[in-house]
Gaussian input, Z-matrix of N, CA and C with variables (Angstrom, degrees):
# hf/3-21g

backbone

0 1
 N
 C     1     B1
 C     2     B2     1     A1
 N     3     B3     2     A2     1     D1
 C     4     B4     3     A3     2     D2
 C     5     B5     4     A4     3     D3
 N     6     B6     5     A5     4     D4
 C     7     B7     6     A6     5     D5
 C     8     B8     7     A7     6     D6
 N     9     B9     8     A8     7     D7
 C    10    B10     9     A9     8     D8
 C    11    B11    10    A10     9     D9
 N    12    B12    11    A11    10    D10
 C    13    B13    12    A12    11    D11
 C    14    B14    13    A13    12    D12
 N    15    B15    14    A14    13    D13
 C    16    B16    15    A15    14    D14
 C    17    B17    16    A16    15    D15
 N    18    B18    17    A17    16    D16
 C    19    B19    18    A18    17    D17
 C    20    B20    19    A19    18    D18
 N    21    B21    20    A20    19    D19
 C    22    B22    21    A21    20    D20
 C    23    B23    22    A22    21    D21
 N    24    B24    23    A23    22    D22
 C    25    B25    24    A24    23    D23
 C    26    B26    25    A25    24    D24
 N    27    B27    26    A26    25    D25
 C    28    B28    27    A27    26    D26
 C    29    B29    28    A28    27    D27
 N    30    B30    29    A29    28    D28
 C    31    B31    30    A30    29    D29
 C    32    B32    31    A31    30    D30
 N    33    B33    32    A32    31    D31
 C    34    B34    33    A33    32    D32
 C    35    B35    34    A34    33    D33
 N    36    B36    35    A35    34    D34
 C    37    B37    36    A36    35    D35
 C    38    B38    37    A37    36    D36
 N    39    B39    38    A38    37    D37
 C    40    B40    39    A39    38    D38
 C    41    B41    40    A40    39    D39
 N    42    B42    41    A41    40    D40
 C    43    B43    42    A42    41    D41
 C    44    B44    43    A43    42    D42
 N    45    B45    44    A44    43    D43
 C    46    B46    45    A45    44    D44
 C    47    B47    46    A46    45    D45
 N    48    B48    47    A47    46    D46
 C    49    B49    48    A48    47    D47
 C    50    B50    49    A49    48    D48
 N    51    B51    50    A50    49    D49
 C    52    B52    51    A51    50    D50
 C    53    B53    52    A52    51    D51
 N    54    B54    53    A53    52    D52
 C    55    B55    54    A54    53    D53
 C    56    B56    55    A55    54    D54
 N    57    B57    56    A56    55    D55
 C    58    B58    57    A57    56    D56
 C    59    B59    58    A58    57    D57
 N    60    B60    59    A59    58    D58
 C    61    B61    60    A60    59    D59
 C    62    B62    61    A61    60    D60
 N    63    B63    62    A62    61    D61
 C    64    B64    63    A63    62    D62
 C    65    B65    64    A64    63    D63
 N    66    B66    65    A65    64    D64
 C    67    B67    66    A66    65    D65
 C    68    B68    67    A67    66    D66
 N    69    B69    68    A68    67    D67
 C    70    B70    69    A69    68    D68
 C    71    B71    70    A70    69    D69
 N    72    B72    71    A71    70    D70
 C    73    B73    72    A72    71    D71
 C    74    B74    73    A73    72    D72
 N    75    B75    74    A74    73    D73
 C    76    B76    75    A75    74    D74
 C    77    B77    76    A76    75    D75
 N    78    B78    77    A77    76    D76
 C    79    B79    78    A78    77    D77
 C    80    B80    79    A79    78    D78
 N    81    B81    80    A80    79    D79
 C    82    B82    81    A81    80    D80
 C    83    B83    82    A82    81    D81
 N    84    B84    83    A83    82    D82
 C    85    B85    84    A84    83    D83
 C    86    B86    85    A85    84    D84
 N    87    B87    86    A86    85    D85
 C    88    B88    87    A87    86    D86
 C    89    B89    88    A88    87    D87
 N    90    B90    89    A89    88    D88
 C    91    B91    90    A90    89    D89
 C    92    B92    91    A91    90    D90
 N    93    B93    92    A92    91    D91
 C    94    B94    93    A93    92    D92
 C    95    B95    94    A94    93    D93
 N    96    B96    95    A95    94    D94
 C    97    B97    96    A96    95    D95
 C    98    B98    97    A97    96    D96
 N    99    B99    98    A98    97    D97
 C   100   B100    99    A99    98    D98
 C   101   B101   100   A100    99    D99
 N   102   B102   101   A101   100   D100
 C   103   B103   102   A102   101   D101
 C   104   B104   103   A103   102   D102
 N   105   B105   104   A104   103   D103
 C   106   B106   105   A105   104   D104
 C   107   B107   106   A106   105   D105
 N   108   B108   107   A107   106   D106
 C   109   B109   108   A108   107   D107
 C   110   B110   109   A109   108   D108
 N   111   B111   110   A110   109   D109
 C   112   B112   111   A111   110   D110
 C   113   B113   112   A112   111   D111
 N   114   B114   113   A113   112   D112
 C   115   B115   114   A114   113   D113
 C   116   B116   115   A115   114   D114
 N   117   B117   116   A116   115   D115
 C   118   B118   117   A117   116   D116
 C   119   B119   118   A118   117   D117
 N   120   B120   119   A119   118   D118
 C   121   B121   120   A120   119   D119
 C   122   B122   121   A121   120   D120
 N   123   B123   122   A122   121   D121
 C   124   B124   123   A123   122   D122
 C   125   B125   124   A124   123   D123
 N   126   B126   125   A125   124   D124
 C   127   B127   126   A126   125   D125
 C   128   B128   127   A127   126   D126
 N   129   B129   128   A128   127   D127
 C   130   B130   129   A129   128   D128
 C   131   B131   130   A130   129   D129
 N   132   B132   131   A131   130   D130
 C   133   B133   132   A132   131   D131
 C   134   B134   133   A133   132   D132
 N   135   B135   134   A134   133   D133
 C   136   B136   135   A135   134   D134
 C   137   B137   136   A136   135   D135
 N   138   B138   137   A137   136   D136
 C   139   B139   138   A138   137   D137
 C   140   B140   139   A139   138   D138
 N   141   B141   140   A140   139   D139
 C   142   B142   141   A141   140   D140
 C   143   B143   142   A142   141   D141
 N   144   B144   143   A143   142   D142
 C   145   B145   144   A144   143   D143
 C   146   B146   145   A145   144   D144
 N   147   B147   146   A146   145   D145
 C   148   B148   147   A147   146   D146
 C   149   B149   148   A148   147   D147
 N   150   B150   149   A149   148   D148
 C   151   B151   150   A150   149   D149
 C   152   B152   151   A151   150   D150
 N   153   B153   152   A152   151   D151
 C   154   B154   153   A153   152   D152
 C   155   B155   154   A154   153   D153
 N   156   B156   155   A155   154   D154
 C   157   B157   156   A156   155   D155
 C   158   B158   157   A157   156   D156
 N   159   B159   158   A158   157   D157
 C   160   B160   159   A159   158   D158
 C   161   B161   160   A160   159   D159
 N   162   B162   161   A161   160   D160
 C   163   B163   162   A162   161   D161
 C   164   B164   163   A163   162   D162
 N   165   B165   164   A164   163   D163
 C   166   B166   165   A165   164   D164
 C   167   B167   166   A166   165   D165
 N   168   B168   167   A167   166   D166
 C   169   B169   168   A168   167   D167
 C   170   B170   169   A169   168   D168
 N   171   B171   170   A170   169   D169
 C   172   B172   171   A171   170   D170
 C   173   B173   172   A172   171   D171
 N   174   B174   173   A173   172   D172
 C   175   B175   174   A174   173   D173
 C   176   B176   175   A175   174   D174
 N   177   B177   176   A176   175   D175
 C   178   B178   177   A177   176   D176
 C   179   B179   178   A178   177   D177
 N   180   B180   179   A179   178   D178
 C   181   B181   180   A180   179   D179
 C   182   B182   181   A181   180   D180
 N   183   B183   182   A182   181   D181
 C   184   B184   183   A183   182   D182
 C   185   B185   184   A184   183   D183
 N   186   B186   185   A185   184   D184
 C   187   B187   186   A186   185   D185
 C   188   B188   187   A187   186   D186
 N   189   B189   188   A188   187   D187
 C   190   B190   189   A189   188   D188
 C   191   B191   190   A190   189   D189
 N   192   B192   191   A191   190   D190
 C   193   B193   192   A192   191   D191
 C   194   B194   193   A193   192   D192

   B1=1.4443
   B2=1.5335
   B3=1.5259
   B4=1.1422
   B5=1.6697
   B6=1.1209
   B7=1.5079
   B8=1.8034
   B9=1.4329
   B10=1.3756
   B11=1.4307
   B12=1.6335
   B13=1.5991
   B14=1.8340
   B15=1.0099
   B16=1.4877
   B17=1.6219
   B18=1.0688
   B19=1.3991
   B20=1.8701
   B21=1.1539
   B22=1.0124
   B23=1.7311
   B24=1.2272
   B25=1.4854
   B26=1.3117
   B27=2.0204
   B28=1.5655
   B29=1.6293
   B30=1.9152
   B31=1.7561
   B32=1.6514
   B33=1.4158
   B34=1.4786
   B35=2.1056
   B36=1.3727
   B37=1.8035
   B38=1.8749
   B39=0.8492
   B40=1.3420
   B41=1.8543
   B42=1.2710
   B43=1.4900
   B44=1.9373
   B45=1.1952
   B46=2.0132
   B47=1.7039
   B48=1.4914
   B49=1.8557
   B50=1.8372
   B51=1.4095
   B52=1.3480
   B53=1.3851
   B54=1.3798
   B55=1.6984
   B56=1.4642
   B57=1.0741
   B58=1.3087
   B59=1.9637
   B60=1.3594
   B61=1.4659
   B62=1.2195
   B63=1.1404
   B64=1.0483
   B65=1.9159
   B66=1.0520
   B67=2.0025
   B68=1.4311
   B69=1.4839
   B70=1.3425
   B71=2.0157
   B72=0.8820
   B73=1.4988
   B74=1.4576
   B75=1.6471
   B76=1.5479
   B77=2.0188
   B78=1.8404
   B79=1.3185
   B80=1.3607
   B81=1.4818
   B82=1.3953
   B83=1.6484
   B84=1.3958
   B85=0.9760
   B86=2.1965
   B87=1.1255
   B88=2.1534
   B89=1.2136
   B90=1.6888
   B91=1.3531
   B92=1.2654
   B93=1.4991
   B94=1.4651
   B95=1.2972
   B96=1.2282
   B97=2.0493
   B98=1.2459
   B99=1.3218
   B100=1.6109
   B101=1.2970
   B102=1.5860
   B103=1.4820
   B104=1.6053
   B105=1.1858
   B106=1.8474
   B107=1.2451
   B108=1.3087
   B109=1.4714
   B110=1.3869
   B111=1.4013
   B112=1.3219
   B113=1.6008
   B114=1.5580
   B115=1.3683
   B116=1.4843
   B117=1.2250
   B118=1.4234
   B119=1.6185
   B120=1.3871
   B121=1.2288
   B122=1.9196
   B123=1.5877
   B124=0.9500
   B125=1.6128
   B126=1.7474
   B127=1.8800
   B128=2.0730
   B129=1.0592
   B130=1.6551
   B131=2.1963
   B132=1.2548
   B133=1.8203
   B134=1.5652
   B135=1.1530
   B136=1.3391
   B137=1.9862
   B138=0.9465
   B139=1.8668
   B140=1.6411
   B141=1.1180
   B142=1.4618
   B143=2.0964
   B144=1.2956
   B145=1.4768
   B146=1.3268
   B147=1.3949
   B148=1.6266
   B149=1.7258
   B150=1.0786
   B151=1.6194
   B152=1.3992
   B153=1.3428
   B154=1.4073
   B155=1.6866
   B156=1.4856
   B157=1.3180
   B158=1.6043
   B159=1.7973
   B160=1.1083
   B161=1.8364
   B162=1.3716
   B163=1.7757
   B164=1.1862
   B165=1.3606
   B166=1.3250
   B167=1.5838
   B168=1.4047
   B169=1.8492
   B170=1.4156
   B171=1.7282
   B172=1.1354
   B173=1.5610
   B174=1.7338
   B175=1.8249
   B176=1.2540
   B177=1.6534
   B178=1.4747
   B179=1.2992
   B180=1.4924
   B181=1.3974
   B182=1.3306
   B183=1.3492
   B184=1.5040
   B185=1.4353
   B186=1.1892
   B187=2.0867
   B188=1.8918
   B189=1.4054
   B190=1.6939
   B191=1.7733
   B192=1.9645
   B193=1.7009
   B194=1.6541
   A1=109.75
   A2=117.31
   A3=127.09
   A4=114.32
   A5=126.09
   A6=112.71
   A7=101.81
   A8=111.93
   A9=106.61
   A10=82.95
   A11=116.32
   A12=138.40
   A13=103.73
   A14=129.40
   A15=138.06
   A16=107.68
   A17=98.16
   A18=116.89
   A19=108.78
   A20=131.99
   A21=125.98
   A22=118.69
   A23=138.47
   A24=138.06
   A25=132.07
   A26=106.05
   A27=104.52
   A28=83.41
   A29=96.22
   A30=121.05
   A31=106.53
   A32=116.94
   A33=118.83
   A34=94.37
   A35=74.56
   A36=81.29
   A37=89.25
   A38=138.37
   A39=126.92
   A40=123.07
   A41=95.13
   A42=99.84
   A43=103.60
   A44=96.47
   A45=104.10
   A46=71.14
   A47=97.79
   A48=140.46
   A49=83.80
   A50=115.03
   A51=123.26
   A52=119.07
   A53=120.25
   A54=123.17
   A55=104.63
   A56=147.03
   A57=145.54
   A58=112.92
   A59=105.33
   A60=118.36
   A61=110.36
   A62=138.98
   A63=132.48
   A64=116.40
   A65=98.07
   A66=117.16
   A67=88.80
   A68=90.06
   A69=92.02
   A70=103.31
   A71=111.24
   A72=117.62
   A73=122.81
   A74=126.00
   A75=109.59
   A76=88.66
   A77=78.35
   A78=85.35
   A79=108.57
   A80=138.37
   A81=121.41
   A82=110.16
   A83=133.55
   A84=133.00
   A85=109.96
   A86=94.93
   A87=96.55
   A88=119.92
   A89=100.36
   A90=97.52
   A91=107.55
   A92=134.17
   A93=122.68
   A94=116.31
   A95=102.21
   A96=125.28
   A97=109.13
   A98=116.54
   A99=134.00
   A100=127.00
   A101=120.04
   A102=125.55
   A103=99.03
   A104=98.64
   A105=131.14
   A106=97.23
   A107=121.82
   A108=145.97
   A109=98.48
   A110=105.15
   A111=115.31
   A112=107.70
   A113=149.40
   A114=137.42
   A115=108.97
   A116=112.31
   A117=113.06
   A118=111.93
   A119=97.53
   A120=84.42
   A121=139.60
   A122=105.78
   A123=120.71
   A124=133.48
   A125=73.77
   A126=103.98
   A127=79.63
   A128=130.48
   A129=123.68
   A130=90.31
   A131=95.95
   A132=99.34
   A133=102.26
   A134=122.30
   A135=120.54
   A136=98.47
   A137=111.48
   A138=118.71
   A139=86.74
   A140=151.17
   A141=167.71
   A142=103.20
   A143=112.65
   A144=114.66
   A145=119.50
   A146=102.04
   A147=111.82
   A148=107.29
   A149=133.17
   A150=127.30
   A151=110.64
   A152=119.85
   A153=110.85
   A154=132.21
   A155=95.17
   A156=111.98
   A157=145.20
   A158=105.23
   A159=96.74
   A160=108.01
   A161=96.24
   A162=113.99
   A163=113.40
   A164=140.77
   A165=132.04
   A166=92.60
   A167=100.62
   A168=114.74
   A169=85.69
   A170=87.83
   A171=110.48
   A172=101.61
   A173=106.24
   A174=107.61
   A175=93.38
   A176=113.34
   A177=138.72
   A178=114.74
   A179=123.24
   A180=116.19
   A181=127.99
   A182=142.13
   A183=107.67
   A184=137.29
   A185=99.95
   A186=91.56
   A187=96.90
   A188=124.21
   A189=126.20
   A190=53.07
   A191=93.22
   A192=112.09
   A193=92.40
   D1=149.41
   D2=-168.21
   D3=-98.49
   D4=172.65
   D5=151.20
   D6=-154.46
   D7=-177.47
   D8=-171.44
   D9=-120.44
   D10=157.27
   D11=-171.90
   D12=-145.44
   D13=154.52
   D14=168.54
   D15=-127.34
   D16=149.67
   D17=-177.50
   D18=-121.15
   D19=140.07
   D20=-178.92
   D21=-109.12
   D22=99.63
   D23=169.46
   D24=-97.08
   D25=112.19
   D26=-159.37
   D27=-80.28
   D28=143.59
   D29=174.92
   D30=-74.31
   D31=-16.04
   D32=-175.22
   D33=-65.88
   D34=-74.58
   D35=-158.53
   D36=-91.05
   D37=19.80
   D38=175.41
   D39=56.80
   D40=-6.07
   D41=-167.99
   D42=-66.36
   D43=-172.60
   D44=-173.12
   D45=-121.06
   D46=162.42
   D47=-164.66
   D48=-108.90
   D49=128.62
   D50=152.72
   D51=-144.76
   D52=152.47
   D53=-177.94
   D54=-42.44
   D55=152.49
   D56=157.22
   D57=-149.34
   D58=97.48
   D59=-169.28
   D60=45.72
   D61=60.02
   D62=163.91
   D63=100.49
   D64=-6.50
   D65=-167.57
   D66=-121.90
   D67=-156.38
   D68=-177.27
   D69=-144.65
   D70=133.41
   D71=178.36
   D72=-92.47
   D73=176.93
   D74=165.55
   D75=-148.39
   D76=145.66
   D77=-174.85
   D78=-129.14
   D79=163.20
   D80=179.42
   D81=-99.67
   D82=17.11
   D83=172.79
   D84=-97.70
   D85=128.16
   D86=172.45
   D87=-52.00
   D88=-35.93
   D89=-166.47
   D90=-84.07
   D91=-1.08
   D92=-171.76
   D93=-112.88
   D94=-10.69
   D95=151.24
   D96=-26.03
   D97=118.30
   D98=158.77
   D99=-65.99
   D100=113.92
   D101=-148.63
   D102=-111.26
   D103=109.38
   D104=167.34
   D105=-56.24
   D106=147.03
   D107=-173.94
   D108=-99.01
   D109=-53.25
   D110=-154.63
   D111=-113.58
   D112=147.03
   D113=168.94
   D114=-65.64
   D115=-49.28
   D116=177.53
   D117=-39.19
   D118=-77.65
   D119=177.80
   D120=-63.39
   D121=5.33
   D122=145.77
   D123=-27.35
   D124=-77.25
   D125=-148.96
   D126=-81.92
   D127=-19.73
   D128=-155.35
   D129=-90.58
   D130=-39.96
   D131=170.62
   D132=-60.98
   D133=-59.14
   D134=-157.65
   D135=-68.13
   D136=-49.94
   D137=173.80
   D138=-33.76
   D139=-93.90
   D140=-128.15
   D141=-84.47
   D142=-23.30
   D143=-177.94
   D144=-149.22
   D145=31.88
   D146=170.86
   D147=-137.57
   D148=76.84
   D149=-164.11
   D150=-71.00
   D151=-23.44
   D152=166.78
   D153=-132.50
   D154=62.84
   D155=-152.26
   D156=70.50
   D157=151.72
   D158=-177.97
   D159=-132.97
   D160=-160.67
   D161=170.76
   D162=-121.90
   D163=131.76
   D164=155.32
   D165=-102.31
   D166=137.54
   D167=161.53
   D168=-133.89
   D169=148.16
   D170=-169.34
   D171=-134.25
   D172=141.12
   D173=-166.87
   D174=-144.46
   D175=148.52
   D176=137.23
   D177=-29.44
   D178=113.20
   D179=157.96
   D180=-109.17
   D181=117.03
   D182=166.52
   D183=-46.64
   D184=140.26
   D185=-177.00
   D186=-79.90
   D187=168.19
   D188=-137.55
   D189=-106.50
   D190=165.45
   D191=179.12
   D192=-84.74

């Protein structure tokens, strides 16, 4: 079974949005990007830690067996 995840990328510095202790960090690697369940709560993180825009991409994940 599949599910859908979002990823968030600020357009300033290009970096990806990830959890970081409790906040939230940005890193320039995909794979270390913090994966949103939901878009909303995507696009509502990125409003609060992206000041001059962002990207939501959105991917297929497998769910773990």
């Amino acid at each position: 079974m599949t599910h859908r995840v979002f990823i968030v990328q600020d357009r300033e510095s290009a970096q990806f949005l990830f959890p970081d202790c409790g906040d939230v960090g940005l890193t320039a690697w995909i794979n270390e990007a913090g994966l949103f369940e939901s878009e909303e709560a995507a696009i509502e993180t990125a409003f609060v830690h992206c000041t001059e825009g962002f990207i939501v991409f959105e991917f297929i994940e497998d769910d773990p067996l």
